[in-house]
PyMOL Python script that loads the backbone (N, CA, C, O; Angstrom):
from pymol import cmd

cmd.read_pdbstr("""\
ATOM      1  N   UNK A   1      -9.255-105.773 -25.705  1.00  0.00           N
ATOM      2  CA  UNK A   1      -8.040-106.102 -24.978  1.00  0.00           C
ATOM      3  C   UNK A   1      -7.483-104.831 -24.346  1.00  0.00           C
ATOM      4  O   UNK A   1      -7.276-103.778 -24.947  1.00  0.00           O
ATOM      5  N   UNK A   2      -7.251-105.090 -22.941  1.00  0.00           N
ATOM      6  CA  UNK A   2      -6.439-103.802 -22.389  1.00  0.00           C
ATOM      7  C   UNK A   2      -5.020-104.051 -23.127  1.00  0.00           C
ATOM      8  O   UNK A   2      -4.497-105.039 -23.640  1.00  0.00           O
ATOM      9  N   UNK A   3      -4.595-102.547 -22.923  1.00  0.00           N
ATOM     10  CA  UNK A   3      -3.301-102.631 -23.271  1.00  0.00           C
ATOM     11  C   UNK A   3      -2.381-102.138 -22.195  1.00  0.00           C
ATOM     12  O   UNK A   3      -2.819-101.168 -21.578  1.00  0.00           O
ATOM     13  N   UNK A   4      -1.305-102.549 -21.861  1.00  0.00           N
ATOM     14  CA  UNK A   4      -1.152-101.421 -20.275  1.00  0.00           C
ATOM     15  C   UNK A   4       0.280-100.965 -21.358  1.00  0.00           C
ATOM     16  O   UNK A   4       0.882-101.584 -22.236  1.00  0.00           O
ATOM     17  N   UNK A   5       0.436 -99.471 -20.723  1.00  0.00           N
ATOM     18  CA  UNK A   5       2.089 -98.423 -20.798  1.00  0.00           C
ATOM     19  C   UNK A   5       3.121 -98.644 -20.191  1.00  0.00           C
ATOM     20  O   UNK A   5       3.597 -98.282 -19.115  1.00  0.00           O
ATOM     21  N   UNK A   6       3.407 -99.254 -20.966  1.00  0.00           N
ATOM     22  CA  UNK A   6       5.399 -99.553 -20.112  1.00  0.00           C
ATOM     23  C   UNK A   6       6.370 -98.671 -20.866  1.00  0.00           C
ATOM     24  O   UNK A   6       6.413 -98.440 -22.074  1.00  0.00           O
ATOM     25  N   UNK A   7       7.059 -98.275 -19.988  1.00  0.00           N
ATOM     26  CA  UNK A   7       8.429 -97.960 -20.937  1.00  0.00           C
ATOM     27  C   UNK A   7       9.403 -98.898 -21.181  1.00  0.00           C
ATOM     28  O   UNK A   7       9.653 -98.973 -19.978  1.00  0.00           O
ATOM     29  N   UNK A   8      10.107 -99.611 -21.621  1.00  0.00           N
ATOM     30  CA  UNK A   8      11.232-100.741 -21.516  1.00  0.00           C
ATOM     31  C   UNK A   8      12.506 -99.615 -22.487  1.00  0.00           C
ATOM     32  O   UNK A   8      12.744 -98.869 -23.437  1.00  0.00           O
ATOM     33  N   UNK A   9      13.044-100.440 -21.028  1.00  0.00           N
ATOM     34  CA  UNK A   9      14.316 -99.597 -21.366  1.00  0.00           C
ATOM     35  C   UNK A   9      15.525-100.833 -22.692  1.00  0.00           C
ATOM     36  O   UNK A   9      15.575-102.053 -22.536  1.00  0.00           O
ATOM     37  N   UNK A  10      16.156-100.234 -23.608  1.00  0.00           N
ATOM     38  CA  UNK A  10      16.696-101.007 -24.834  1.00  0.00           C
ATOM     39  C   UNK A  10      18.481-101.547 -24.067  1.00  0.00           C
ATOM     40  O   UNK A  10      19.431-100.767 -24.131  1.00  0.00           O
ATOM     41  N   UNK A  11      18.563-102.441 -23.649  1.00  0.00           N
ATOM     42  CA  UNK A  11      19.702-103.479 -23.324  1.00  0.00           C
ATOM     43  C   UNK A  11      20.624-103.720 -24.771  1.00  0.00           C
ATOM     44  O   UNK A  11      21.852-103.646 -24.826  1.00  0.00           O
ATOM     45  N   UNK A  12      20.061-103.907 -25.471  1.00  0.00           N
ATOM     46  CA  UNK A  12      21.179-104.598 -26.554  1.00  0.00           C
ATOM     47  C   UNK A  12      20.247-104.197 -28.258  1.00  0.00           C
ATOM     48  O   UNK A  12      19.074-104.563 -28.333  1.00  0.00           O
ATOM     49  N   UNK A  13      20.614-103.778 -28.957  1.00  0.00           N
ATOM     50  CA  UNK A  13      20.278-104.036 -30.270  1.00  0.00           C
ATOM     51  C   UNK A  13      20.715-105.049 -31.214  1.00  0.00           C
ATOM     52  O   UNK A  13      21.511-104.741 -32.101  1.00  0.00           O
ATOM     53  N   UNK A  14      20.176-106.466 -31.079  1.00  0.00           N
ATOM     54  CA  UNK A  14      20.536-107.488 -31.867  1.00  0.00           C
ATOM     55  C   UNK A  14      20.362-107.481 -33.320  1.00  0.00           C
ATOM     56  O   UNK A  14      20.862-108.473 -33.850  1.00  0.00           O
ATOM     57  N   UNK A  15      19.733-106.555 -34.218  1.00  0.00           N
ATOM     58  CA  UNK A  15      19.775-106.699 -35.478  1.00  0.00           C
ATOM     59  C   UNK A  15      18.807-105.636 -35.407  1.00  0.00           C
ATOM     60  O   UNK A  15      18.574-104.980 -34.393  1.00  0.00           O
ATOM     61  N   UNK A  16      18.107-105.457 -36.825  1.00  0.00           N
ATOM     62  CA  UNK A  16      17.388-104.484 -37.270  1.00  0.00           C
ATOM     63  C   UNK A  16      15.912-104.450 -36.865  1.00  0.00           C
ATOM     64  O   UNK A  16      15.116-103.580 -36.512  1.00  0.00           O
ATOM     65  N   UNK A  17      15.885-106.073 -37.116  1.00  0.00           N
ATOM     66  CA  UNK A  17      14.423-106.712 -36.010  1.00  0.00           C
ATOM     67  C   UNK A  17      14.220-107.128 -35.104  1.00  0.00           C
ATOM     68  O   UNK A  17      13.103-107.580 -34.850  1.00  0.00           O
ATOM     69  N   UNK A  18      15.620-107.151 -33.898  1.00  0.00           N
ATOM     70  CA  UNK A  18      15.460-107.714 -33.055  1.00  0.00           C
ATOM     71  C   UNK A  18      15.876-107.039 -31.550  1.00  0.00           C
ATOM     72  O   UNK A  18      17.087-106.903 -31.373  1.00  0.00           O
ATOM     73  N   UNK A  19      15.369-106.797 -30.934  1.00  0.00           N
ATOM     74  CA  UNK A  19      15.529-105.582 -29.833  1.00  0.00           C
ATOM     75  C   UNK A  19      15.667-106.350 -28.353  1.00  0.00           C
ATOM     76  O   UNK A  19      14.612-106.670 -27.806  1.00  0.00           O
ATOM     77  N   UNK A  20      16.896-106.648 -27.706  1.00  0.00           N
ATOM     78  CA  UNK A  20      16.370-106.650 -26.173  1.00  0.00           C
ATOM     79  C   UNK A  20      16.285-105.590 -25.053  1.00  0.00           C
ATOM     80  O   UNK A  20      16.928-104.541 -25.095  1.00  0.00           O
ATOM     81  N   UNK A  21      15.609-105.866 -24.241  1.00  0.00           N
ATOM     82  CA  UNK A  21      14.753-104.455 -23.934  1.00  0.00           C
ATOM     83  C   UNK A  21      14.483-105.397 -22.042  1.00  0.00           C
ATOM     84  O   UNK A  21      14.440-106.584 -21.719  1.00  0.00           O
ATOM     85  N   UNK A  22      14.372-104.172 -21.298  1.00  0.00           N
ATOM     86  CA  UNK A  22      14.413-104.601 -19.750  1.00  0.00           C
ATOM     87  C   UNK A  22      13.202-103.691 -19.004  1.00  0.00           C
ATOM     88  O   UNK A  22      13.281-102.467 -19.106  1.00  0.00           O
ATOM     89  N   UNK A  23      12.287-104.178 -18.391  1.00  0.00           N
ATOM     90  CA  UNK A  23      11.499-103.126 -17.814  1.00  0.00           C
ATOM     91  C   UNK A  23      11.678-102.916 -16.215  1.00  0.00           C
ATOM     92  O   UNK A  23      11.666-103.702 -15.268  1.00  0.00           O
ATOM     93  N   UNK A  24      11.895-101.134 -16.360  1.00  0.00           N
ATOM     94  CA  UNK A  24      12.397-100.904 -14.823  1.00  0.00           C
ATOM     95  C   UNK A  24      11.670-101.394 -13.826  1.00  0.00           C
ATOM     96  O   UNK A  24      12.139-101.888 -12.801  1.00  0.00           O
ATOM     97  N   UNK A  25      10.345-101.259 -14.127  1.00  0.00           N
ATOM     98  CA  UNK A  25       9.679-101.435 -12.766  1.00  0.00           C
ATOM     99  C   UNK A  25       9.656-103.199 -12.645  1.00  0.00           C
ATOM    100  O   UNK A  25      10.283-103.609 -11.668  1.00  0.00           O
ATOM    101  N   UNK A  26       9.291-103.810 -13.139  1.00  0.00           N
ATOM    102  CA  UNK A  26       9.553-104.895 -12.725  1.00  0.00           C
ATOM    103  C   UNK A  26      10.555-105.846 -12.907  1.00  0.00           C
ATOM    104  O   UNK A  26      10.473-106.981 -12.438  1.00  0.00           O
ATOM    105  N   UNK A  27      12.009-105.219 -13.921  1.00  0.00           N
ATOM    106  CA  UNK A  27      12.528-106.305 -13.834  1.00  0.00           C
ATOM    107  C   UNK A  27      13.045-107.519 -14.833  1.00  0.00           C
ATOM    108  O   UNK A  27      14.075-108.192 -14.881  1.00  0.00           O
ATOM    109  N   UNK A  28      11.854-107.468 -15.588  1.00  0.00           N
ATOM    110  CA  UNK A  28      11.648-108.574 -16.717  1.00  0.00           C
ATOM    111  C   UNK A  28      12.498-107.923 -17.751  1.00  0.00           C
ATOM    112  O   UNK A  28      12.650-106.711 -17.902  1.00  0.00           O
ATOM    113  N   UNK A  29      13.099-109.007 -18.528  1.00  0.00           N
ATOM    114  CA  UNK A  29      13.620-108.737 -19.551  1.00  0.00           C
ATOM    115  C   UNK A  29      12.566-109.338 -20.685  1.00  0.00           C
ATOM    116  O   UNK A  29      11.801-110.293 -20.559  1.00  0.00           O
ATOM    117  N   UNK A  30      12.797-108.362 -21.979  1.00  0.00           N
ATOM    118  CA  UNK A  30      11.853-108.921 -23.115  1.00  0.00           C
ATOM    119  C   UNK A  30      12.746-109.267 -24.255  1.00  0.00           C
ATOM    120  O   UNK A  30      13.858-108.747 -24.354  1.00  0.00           O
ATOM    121  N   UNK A  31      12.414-109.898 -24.886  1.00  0.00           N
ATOM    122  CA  UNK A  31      13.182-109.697 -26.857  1.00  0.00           C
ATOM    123  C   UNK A  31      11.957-109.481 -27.339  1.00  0.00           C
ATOM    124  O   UNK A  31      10.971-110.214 -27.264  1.00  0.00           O
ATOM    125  N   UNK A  32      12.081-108.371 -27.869  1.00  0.00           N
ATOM    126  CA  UNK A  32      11.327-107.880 -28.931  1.00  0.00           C
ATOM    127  C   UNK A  32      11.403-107.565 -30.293  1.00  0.00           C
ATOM    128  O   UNK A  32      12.173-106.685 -30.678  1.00  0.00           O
ATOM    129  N   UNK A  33      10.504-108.350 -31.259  1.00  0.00           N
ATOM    130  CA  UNK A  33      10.588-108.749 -32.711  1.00  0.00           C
ATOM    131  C   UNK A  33       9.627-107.733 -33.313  1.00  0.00           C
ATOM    132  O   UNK A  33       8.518-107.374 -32.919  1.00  0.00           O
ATOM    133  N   UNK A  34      10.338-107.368 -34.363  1.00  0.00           N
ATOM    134  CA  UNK A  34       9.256-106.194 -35.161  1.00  0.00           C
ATOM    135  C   UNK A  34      10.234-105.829 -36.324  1.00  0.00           C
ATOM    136  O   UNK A  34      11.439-105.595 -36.232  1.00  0.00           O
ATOM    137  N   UNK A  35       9.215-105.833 -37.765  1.00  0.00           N
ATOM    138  CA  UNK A  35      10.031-105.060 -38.629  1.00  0.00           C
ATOM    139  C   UNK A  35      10.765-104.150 -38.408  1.00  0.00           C
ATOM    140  O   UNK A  35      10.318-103.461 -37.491  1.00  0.00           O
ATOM    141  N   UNK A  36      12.031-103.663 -38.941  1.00  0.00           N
ATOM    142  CA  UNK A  36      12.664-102.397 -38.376  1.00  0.00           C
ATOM    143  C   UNK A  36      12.631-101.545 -37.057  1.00  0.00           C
ATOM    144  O   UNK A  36      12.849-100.333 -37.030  1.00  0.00           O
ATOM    145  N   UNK A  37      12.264-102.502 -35.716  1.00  0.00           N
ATOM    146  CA  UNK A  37      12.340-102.332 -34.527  1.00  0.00           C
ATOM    147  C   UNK A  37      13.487-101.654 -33.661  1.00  0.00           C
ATOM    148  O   UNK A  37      13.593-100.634 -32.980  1.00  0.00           O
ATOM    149  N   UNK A  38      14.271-102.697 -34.015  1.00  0.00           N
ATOM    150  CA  UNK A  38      15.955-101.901 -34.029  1.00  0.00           C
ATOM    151  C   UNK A  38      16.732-100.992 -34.567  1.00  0.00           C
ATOM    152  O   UNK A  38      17.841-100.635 -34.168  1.00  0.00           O
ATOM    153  N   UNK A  39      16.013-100.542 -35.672  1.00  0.00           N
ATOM    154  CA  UNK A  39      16.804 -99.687 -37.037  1.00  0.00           C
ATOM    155  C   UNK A  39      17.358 -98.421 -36.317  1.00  0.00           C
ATOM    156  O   UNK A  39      18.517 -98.027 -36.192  1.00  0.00           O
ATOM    157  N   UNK A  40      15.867 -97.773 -35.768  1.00  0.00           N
ATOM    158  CA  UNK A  40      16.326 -96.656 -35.104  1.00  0.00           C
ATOM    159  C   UNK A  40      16.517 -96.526 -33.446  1.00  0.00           C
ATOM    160  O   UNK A  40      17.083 -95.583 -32.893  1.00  0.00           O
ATOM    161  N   UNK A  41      15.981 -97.563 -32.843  1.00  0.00           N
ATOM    162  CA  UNK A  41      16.442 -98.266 -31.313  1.00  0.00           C
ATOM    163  C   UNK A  41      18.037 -97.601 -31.337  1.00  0.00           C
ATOM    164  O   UNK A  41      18.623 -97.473 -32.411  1.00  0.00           O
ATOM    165  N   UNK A  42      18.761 -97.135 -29.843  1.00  0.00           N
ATOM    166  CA  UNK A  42      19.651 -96.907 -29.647  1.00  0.00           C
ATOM    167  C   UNK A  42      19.857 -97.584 -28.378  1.00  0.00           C
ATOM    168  O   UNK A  42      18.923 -97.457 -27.587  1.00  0.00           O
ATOM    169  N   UNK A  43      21.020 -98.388 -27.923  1.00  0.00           N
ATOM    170  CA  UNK A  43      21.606 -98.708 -26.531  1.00  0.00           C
ATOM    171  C   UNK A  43      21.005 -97.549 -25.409  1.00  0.00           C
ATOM    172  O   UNK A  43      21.331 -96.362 -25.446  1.00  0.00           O
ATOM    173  N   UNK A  44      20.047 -98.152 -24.390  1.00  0.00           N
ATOM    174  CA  UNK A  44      20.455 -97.115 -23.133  1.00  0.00           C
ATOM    175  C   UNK A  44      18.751 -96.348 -23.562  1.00  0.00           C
ATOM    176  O   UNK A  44      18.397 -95.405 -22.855  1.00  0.00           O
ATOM    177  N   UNK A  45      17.784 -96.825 -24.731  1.00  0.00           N
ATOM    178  CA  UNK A  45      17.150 -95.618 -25.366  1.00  0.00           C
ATOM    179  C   UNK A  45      15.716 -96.611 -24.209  1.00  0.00           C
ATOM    180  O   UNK A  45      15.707 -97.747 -23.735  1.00  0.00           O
ATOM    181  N   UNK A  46      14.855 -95.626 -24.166  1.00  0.00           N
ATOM    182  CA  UNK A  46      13.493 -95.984 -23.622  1.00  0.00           C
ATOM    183  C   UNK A  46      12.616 -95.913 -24.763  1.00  0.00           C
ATOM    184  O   UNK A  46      12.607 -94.943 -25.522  1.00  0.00           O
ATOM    185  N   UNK A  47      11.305 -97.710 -25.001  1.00  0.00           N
ATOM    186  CA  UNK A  47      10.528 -97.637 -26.298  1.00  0.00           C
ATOM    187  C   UNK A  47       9.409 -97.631 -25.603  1.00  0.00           C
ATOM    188  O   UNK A  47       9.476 -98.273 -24.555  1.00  0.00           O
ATOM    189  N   UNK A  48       8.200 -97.020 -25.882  1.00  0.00           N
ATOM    190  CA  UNK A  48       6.864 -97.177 -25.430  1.00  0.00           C
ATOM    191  C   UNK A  48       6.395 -97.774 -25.845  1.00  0.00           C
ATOM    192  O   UNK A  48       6.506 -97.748 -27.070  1.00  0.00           O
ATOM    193  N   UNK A  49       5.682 -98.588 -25.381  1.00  0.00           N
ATOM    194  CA  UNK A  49       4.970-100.204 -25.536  1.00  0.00           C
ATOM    195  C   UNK A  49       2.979 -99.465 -25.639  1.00  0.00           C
ATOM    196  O   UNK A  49       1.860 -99.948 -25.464  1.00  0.00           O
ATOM    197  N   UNK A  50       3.333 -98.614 -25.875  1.00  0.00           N
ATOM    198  CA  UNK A  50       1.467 -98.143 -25.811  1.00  0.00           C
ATOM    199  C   UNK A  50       0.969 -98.436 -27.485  1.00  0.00           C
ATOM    200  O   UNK A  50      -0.209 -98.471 -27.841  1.00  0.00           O
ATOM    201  N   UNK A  51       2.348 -98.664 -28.536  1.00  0.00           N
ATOM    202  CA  UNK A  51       1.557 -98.352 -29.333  1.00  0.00           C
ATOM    203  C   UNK A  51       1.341 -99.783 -30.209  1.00  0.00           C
ATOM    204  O   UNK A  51       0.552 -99.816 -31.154  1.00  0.00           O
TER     205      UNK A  51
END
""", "prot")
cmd.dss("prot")
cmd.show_as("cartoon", "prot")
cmd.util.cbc("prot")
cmd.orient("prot")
């Protein structure tokens, strides 16, 4: 599976696992679910999606 590198930029921190997140270049908004995803996520912060 390819994987492609985005940065998504962090919109809102809904809980500890739950992250919404906006990507500049195109636009899209995501919610993103992950153990302790949010814990250390900050408003305004950029997450790399490479890993």
């Amino acid at each position: 599976m390819n994987r492609e590198q985005r940065m998504l930029q962090v919109d809102r921190v809904v809980g500890n696992n739950i992250v919404m997140a906006t990507d500049a270049l195109t636009s899209v908004e995501y919610v993103l679910l992950g153990k302790g995803l949010g814990f250390a996520a900050k408003n305004l912060q950029e997450l790399d999606t490479s890993r």
